[in-house]
N, C-alpha and C positions, 0 to 999 in steps of 0.2 A: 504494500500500500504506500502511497507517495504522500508523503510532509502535507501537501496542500490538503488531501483527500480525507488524511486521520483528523483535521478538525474541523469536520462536522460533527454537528449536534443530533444524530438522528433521534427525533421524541416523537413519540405520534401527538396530535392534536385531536384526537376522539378516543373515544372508547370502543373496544371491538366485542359486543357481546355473543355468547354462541347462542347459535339457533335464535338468532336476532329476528329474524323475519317470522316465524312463529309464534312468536309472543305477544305481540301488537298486535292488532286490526289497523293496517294501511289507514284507516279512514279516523282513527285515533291520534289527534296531533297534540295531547297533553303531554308534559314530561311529567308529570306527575303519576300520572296511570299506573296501577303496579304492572312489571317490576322496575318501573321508572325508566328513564330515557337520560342520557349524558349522566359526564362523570359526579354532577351535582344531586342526582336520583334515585339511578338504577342500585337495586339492592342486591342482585346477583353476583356472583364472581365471573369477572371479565373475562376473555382470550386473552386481551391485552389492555391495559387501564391507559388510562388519558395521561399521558406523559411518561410511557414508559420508552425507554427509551439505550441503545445498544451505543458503546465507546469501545475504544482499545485502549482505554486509560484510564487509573484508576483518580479517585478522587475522593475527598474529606471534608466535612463541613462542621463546622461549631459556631457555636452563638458568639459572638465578641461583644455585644451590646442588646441586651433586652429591651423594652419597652419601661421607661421609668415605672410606671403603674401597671400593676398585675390586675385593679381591679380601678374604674371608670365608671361613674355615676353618670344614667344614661340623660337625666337633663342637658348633661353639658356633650358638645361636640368637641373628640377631642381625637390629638394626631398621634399615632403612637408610631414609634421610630424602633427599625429592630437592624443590626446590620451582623453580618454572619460572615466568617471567613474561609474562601475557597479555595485550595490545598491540592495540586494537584502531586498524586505518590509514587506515580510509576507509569511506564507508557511512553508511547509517541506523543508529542502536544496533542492539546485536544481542547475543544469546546464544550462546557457542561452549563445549561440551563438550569436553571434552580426555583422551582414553581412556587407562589406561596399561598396555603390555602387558609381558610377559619374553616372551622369545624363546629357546630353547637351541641353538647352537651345531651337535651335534652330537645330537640325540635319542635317547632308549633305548627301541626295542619291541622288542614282542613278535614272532613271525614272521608274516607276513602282513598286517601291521597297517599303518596309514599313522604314520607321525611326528607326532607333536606340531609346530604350527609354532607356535601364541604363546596365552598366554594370559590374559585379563585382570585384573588386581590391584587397578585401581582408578581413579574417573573424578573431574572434579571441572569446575566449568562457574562462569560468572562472566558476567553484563552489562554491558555497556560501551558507553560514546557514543563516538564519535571522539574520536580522543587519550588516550582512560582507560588504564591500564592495571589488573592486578591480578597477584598472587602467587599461585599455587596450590600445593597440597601435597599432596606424595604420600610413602603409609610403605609399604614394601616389607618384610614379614618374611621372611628367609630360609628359612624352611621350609616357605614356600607357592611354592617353587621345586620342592617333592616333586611327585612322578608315583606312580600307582597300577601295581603289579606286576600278574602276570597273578592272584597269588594275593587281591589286592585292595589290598596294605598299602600305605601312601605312603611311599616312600623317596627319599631327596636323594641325589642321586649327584653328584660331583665334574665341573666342567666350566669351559665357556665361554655366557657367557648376553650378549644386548642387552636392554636394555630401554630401551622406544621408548613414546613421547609422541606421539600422533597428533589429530587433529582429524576425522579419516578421510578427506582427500583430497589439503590443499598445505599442511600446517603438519606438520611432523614434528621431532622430537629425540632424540636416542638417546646413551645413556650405557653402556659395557661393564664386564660383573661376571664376575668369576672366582670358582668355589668352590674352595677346595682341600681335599683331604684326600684316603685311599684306601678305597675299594671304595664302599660306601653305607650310610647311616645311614636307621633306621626311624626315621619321624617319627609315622605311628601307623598303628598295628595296624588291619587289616578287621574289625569288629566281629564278634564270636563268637555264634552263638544258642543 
């Protein structure tokens, strides 16, 4: 394999479910639907998950910087800062993406619907020879932790959240967030016609 070719990043950007076509109804365009649709949904075990993703080099990740607050009182909108550092340990150079997701704890739906299991907030990718290292960053706004009602609105409801650092196969990190407050706060409104 030639220098230029080892740094690619190959990650899928969907999820490959088996016996995918079976499981829906064509004329079903919920993601919600069990067993859910994309990597935000579906409750089964994948072929291949939403960012997984094949290198010739290995790679390592650790938190260098948390999020000052482990826990965020949902009245306030607030920016949480996390930065992680990417190590690459052996190999050809190589490019490793690094996805970031929140996860809730505990999900709110609707009846019939499958759970939210994680969703993603933001990615950030770096190349590296053996031995490099690099810093990446990640902002997490707390109000992109709302979910849409059945009426359409995004509202932040109080909980327990992870939010997980992945590579999409053997690099993973994960840091815990608590919101506090009571009941739910509209973050915004379903647009009116």
């Amino acid at each position: 394999v030639s220098a230029d070719r080892a740094a690619y990043d190959c990650s899928l950007l969907l999820t490959v479910r088996a016996g995918a076509r079976s499981q829906l109804p064509l004329n079903d365009m919920s993601v919600t639907t069990p067993p859910g649709r994309t990597h935000m949904y579906y409750t089964g075990t994948p072929e291949f998950a939403f960012g997984t993703g094949l290198s010739y080099s290995e790679f390592s990740l650790e938190m260098v910087e948390s999020a000052s607050a482990a826990a965020v009182d949902m009245a306030a909108q607030t920016q949480l800062e996390y930065k992680l550092k990417l190590s690459h340990r052996a190999g050809p150079p190589g490019k490793r993406t690094i996805l970031a997701f929140w996860k809730p704890h505990a999900p709110r739906t609707e009846p019939g619907a499958v759970p939210l299991k994680q969703k993603l907030f933001g990615f950030a990718s770096a190349t590296l020879a053996a031995g490099e290292a690099s810093t990446l960053s990640f902002t997490l706004n707390s109000d992109a932790l709302a979910v849409a009602n059945a009426d359409g609105h995004k509202m932040l409801h109080a909980g327990d959240f992870t939010i997980s650092f992945t590579d999409g196969h053997d690099v993973n990190v994960e840091a815990a967030l608590t919101v506090t407050g009571e009941g739910a706060r509209l973050v915004e409104p379903y647009p009116q016609q």
